[in-house]
N, C-alpha and C positions, 0 to 999 in steps of 0.2 A: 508904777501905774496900778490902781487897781480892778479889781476884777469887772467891774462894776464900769470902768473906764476900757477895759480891752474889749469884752463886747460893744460895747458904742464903735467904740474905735475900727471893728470887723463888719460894724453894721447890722448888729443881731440885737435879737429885743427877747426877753425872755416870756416864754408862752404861759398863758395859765397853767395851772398843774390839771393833770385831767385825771377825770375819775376815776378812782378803781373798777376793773371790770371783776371783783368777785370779794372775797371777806379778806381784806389786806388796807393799809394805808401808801399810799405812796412813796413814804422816806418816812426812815424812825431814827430818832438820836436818840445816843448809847454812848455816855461821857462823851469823847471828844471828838468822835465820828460819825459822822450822819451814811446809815445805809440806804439806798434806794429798794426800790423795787424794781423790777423788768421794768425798764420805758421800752414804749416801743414809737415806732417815728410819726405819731399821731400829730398833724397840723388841724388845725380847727373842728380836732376832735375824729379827725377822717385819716387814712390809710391813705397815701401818696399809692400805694401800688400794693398787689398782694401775690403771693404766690412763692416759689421756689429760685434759688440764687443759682446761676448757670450760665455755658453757653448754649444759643440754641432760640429757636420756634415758642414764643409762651413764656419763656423763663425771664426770670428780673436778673439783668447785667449786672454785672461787679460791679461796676462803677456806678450803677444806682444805688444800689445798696450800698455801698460805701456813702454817697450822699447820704444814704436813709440813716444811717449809723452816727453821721453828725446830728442829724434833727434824733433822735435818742440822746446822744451826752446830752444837748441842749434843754431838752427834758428833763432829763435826772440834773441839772443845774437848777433849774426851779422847783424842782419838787423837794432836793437838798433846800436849797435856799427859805421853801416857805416851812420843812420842818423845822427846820435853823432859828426862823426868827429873823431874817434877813442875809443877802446874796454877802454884806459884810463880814459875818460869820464864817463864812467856807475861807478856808485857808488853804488849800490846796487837795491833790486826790491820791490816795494810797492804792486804790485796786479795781480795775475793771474786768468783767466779765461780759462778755459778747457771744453772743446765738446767733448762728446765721443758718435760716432753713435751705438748705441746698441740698439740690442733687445726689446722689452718691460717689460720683466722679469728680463732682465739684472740692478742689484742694484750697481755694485760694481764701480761707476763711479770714488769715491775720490779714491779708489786706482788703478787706470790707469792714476787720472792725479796726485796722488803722484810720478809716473817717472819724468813730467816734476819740480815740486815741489823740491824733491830729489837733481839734477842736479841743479839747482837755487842753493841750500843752498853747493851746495859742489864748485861752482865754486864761489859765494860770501861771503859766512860764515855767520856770524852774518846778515852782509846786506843783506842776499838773502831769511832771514822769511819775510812772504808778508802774506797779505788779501788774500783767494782766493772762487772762485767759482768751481766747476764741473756739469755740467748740462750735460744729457743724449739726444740725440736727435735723430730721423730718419733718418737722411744722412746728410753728408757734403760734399763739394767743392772733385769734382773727385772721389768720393765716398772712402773718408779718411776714416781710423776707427777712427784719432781723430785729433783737431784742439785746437791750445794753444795758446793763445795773452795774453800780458804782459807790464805790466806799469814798468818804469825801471827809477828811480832816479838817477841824473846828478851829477857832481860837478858842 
């Protein structure tokens, strides 16, 4: 099945690629890999939610954020796809790195960026296990609860 065919298939549509918010392109290819930039889980250009990953009063839940981490891969799926030249071209993912602005207490980073991880392996299959990182940090771009950039292997 292709890539092109497992999102259908999940029900997902790929978003336009959205603007950069300062002197950067969204995804650069570099032979046979296309790099992303931070996505962050922007839907029709807007922040689903903003704030810090936690338990607790105010705080964005794990399991939101985990959602928000799917709409990031999804992103950096288009934004690969339109430096690509088309979603044909992606062959699969070599390495994600994931930001998740949380708490100080807050431990549970791999599983918030297992959403966007998740999504990788269900839209590539085999080709979407990669290397990855999850680092916790104090704030991100717009004040995201989480940001996901990804290396994405060409034919």
């Amino acid at each position: 099945m292709s890539v092109a065919e497992r999102l259908a298939a999940l029900g997902l549509e790929l978003p336009p690629v959205a603007t950069p918010a300062g002197a950067y392109v969204p995804a650069k290819v570099h032979g046979d890999l296309v790099f992303t930039a931070g996505q962050l889980p922007l839907v029709s250009g807007a922040l689903p939610a903003t704030g810090k990953v936690g338990d607790g009063h105010g705080l964005v839940p794990a399991s939101d954020a985990y959602e928000y981490a799917r709409l990031c891969a999804l992103n950096a799926i288009a934004a690969a796809a339109d430096a690509a030249g088309g979603l044909e071209r992606l062959t699969g993912v070599l390495k994600v790195t994931g930001f998740v602005s949380s708490v100080p207490e807050f431990t549970g980073q791999p599983g918030v960026i297992n959403g966007a991880s998740e999504l990788l392996g269900e839209v590539f299959g085999d080709a979407g296990r990669h290397a990855r990182s999850a680092v916790g940090v104090p704030v991100l771009p717009l004040d995201s609860p989480v940001e996901v950039e990804v290396v994405f292997t060409l034919s």
